[in-house]
N, C-alpha and C positions, 0 to 999 in steps of 0.2 A: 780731370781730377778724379781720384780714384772714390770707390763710393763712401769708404772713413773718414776720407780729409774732410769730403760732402758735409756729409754727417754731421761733424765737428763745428764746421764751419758757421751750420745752420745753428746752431746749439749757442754760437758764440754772437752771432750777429743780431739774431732773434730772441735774445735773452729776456729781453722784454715783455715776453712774448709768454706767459704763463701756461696757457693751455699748450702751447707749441712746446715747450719743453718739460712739462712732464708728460705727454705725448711719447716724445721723442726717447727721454732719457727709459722710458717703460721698456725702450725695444733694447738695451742693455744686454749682451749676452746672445742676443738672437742676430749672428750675423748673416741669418741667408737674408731676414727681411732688412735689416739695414740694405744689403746689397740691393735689393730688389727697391728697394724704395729710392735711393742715389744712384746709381749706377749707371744714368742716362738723367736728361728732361723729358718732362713731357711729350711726347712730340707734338708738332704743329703743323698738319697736314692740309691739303684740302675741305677736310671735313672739321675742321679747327682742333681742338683736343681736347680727349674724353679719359678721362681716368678715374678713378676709385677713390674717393674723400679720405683725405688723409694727411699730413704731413710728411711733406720730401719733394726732392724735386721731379719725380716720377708719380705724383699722384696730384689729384683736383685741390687745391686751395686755397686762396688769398694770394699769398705771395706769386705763383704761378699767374691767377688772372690779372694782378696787378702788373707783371711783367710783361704779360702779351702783351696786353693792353697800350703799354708804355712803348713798347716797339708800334704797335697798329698806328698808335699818337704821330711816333716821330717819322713813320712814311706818310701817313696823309698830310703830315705837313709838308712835303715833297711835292703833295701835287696842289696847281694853283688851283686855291681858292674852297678847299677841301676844308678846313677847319673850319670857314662858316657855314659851308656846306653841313657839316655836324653829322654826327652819328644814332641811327636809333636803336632804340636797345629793348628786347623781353626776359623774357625768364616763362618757366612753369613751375610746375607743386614741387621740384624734389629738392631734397636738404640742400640749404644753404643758396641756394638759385637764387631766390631775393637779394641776398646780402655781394651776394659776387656782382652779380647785375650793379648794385649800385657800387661797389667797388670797380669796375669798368669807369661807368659814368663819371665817377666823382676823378680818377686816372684823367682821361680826355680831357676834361673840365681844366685841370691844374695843368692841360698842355697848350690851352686855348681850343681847345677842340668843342665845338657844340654835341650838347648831349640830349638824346631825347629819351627820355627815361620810360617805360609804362608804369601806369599806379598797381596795377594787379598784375597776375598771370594773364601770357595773350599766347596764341600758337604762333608756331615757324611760318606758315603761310601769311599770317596777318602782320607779322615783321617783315618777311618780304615785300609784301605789297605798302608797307610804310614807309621804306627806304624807297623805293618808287615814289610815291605819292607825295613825302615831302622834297624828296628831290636832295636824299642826303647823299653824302659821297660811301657808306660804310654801314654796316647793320651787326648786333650781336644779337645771340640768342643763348642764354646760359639751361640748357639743357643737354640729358643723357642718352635721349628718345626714347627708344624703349630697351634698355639696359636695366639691369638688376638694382634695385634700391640705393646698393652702395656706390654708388656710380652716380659723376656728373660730368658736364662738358660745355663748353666754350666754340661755337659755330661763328664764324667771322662772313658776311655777305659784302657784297661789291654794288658800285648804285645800280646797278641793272635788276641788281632784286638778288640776284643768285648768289651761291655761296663762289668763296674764292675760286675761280680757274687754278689750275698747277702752277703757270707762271707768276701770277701773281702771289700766290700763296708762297712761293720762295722768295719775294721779293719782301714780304714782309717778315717772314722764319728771319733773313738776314739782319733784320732790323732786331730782330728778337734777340738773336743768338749773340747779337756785339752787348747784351745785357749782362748783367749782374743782375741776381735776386734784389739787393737793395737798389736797384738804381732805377729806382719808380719817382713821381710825383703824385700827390694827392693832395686835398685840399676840402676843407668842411662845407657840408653839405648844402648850410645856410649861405655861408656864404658864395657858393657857385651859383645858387638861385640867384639871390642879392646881383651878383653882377652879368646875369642872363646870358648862363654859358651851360644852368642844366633845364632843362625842361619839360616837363612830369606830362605824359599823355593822359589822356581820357577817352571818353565813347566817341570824341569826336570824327578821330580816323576809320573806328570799328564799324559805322554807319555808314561812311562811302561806303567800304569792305561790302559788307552786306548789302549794299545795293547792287555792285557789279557781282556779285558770284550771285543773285536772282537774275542778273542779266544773262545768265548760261541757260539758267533755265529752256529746256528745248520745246514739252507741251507744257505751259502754265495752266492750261483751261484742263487737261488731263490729272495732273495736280491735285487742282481745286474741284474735281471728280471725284478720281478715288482716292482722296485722302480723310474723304470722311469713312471711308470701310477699312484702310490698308492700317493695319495695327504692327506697329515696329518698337522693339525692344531697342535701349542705347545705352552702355556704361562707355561714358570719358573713363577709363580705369583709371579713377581719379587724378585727371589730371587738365589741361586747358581747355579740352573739347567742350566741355560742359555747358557753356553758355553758348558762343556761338553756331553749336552743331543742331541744337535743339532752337535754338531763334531762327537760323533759316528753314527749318522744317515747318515749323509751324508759318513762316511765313510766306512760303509755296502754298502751303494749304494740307500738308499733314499734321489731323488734328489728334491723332491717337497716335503719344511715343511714349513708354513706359522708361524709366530711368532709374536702372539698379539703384537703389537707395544705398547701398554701401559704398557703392564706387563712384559715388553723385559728388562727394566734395570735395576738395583738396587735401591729401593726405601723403607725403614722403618717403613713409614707409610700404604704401601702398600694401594695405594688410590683408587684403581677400583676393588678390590676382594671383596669385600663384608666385613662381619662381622669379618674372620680372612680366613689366606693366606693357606686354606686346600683343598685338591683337593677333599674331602672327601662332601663339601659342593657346593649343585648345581647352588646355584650363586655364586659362584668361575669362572664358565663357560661362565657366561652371555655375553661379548666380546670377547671366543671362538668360542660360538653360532654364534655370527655376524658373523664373520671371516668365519666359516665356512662354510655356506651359499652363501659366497661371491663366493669365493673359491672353493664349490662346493669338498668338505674333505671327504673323508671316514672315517676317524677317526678323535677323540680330544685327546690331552694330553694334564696333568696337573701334574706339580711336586711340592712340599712346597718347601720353603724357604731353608729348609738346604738339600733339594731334595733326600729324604731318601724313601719319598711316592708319588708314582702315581697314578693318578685318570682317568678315562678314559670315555668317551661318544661314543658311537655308534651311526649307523643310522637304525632305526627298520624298520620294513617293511612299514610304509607310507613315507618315507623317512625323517620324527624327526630325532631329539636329544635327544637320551635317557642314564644315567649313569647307567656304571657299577656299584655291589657293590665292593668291594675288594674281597671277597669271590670267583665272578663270574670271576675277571678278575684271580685272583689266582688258579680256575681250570682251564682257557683257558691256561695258562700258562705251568702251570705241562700236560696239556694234550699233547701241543703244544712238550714241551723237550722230552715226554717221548716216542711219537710217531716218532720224529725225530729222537730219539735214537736208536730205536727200528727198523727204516727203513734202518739208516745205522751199523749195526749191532754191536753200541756200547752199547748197554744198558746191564748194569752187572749182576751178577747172584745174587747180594749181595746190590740189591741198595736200597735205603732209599727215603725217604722226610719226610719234618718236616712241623709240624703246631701248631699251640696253641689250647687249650684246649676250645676257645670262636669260631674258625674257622672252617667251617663247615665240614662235615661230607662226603660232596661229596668226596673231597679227597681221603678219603681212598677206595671210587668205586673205581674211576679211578686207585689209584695205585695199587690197587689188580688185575683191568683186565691187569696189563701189570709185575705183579708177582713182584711188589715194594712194599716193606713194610713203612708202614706210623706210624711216632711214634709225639706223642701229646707232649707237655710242656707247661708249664706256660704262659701266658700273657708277654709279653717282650722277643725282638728279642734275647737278651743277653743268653734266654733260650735253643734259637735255634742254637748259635755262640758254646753255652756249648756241645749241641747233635752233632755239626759238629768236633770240639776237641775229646770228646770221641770216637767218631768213627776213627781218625786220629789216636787217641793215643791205640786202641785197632784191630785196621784193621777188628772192626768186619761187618762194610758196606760202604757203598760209598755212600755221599751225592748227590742229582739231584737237589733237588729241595728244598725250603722254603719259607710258608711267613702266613703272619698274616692276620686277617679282615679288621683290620682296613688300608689296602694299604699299606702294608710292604712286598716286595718281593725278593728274594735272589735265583741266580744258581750260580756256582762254589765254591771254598773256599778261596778265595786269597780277599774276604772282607767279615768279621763278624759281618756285621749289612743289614740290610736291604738297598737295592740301586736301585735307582729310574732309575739312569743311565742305568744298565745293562736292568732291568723291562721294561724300553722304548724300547731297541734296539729289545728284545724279543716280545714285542706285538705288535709291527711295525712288524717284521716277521708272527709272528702269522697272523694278518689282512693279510698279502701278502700270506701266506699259505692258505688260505679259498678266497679271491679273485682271486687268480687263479683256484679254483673250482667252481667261477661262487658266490659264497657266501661270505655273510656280515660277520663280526668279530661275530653281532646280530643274525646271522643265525649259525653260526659255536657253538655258545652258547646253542641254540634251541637244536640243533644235539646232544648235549652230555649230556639234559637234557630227551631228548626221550631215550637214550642210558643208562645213569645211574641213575633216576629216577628225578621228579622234585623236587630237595631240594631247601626250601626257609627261610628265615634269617629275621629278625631284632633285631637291636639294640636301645633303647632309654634311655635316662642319665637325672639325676637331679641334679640338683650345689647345693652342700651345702659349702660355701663361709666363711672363717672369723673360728674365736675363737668357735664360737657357731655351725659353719658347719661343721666338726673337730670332735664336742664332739656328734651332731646329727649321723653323719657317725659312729662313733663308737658303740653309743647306737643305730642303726637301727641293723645291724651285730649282735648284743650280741641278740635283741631282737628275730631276726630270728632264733638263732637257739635254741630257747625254745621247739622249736617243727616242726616237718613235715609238707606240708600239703599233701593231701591223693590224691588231683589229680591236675591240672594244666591243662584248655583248652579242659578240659572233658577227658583229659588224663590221666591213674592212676601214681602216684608216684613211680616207680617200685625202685629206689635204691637213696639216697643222700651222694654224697663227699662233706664233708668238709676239705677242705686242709689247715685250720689253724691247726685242730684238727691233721690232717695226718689220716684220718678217713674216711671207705665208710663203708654205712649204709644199707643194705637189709634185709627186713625182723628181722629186729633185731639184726642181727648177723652183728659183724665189723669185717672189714679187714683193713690191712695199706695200704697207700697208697705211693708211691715211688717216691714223690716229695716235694719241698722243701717248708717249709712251708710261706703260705699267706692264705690273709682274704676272701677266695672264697669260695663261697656256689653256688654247683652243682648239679642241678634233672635230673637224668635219671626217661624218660619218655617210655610210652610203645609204639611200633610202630615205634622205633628211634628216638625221639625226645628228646630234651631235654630245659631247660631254666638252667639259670647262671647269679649271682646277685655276683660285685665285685668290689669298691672302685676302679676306677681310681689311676695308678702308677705315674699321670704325671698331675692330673688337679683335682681340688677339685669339684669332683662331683661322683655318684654312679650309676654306669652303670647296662643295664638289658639286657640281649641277652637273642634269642630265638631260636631255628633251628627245623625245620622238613620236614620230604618228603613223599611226593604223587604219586599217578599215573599222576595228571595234576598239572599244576601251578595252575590254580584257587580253587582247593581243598589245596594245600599247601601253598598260600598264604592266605586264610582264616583260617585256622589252624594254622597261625604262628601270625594273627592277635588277633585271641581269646588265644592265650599263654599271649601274650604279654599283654594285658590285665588285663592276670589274675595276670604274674608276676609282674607286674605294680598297683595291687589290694593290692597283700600279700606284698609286696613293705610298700605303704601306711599305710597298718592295726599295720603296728610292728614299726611305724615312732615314 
């Protein structure tokens, strides 16, 4: 249906519907955004759907979460035993998150589906580990992560804890897509309680939580050392983080954590973080900076909104504020578990870590000097929750370690997404493990870049926005892979995977490739290097990644600066 009839249609069926149609009827005249707001749904992907609060069938609102939702109903009724099974559900601070959340719930409910509702805001990680824990069949999370103010979204999880796998995720789209916007169920609040089909969580769950992510804990007696000296700065940029980031700290034994007071509460509009609530951005920091200074911190921390990702500032050697990348804070980390494993003489004969295929390369140094095999996946934590299953399901390794570029980090397996929570309580140890040698988190960094060589990263993204950003996205991809180019950064083109294709390229000659298929275009470079051009799973825009390593940083950081360049060149030429 074309995006007018949309339009119309919503205007006529939702009449009801006050705020929805003077809304609606304001955009009168203005038909690019009519088109951009009908022109399509939602989509509903692996990473469930994120859009911009609004009315239409291409943006975040009621009618859309009522609809997934009534599709998610009518396949878990599909599988035996899945409705009593039940589903549980969170939310964090941003607009309307609450009210969508219980509009999911109260959805399931009127399908026979159990609901488990939380009373407050909880993060992604303590949703996953509750669909685990009570043993539901399904998990929602109505959050944007860390996206701009106007933005929300709809995460769908599977009982393994993790977000939907691809196939699955089309098996429920299917159930979606045979929908009409009105062809939902719902049913009043009281009476779903009344007949014990919703069910409102408490602290009950969050206290297991927090005993097993103290169970990661690697020196506890280190801890409860220098955590009476180690002074660390924390803004939740107002959002989940807030309670349980700072309850496990202190419950390690860090007793000095300073907590932006402006970005301490739950706020929507998120009014002091800058352009959007990402610890991944360095004005996100700017009132940690303060604070820290004040305070006199050795570290900053920073978690988003649904506290899934932490971000982190050091103090380099003139005593600045300088950001980790994700990458950097993601070797301190596996270096930090797997040396502490290794000292007290648990580290297995069969152990693993996982990373995504955009995620640097130092990694698998590190986990080869300690005889851990490092295995690569897809873009999306879901990929990494998948390699943690398999291994569960085949005993053929033991997970240590996981995590992404973009500031997604995971130890243990009792949560299947990335947690910001455990990620803090480990690099607050980390800094206390290198502070007690006299050395900065920044210096500890230094140490493993003389050690396992200097590899250095960048990533930079283009927004293509709307109907026509969409169709640009697609015809850029199609256009790339016309052909090779021959080098990259003065680097020769040694092999290209295309993982739409299921295809690696060398010399002429193909192989398959053993992953599931998406729109990535992969250069292996000579010297280890490599660049990676790949459509955003979660934001209309077309990401560039670079990685290479040197004997010094200032050779690898000029070498990753002419990649990017170039990949940012051939980017443009195929546009």
């Amino acid at each position: 249906m074309e995006a007018r009839k949309m339009y119309e249609k919503w205007l006529k069926d939702f009449a009801d519907d006050a705020e929805l149609v003077a809304e609606l009827k304001g955009l009168e005249g203005n038909d690019k955004e009519i088109e951009d707001r009908f022109y399509k749904g939602l989509e509903f992907g692996t990473a469930g759907m994120r859009g911009v609060i609004a009315y239409g069938t291409n943006r975040m609102n009621a009618y859309n979460v009522r609809r997934a939702t009534q599709g998610l109903a009518q396949f878990i009724g599909k599988v035996e035993g899945g409705a009593q099974r039940g589903v549980a559900i969170a939310y964090d601070s941003r607009k309307f998150s609450k009210e969508f959340a219980q509009e999911a719930a109260l959805v399931l409910c009127a399908n026979g589906v159990k609901a488990y509702l939380y009373e407050s805001l909880r993060p992604v990680p303590v949703l996953s580990f509750t669909v685990r824990q009570l043993n539901c069949i399904a998990g929602i999370v109505i959050t944007a992560s860390h996206n701009p103010k106007i933005y929300n979204g709809y995460k769908v999880y599977w009982q393994d804890g993790g977000q939907l796998p691809p196939e699955r995720a089309d098996e429920v789209l299917a159930c979606i897509n045979q929908l009409d916007y009105t062809d939902y169920k719902t049913m009043d609040k009281q009476a779903a309680l009344d007949a014990g089909l919703l069910h409102i969580i408490g602290k009950e769950v969050d206290d297991i939580y927090m005993s097993r992510v103290r169970s990661l804990c690697v020196q506890p007696e280190l801890c409860r050392e220098m955590g009476k000296t180690m002074r660390i700065v924390y803004s939740p940029l107002n959002g989940s983080g807030n309670v349980p980031v700072r309850r496990i700290l202190k419950e390690v034994g860090f007793e000095n954590v300073f907590v932006v007071p402006e970005q301490e509460m739950p706020d929507p509009n998120f009014t002091t973080v800058g352009a959007a609530p990402n610890p991944e951005n360095y004005s996100a920091f700017d009132l940690a900076r303060e604070l820290a200074v004040k305070e006199n911190a050795d570290v900053i921390f920073a978690t988003d909104p649904d506290c899934d990702r932490l971000g982190c500032l050091v103090r380099a050697a003139d005593g600045s504020f300088i950001v980790l990348t994700g990458n950097q804070i993601g070797c301190l980390l596996m270096h930090y578990v797997l040396s502490g494993r290794k000292a007290a003489g648990t580290l297995p004969k069969n152990g693993a870590v996982v990373k995504s295929i955009v995620s640097t390369d130092m990694a698998k140094a590190i986990a080869s000097a300690f005889g851990v095999e490092t295995f690569d996946v897809l873009t999306g934590f879901k990929f990494i929750a998948e390699k943690i299953q398999q291994f569960e399901d085949t005993g053929s390794h033991e997970f240590l370690f996981g995590f992404e570029e973009s500031y997604g980090f995971l130890a243990g397996t009792f949560v299947r997404d990335k947690d910001a929570v455990i990620a803090s309580m480990l690099l607050a140890e980390t800094a206390a493990w290198y502070k007690k040698q006299g050395m900065t988190l920044y210096e500890g960094l230094m140490a493993l870049y003389e050690k396992y060589g200097f590899y250095s990263e960048k990533v930079t993204s283009f927004a293509l926005e709307g109907k026509d950003g969409l169709a640009e996205m697609v015809k850029l991809m199609a256009n790339l892979r016309t052909g090779w180019p021959k080098e990259l950064g003065g680097l020769a083109v040694k092999a290209v995977r295309d993982y739409k294709t299921g295809l690696r390229t060398e010399e002429g000659k193909q192989t398959k490739l053993d992953y599931p298929t998406s729109d990535v275009l992969f250069y292996e470079l000579e010297g280890g290097a490599w660049a990676c051009i790949r459509p955003s799973g979660t934001e209309p825009k077309v990401k560039v990644y670079v990685n290479a390593v040197t004997d010094s940083a200032e050779k690898s950081a000029a070498l990753t600066q002419k990649l990017l360049d170039d990949a940012v060149k051939l980017m443009k030429d195929h546009m």
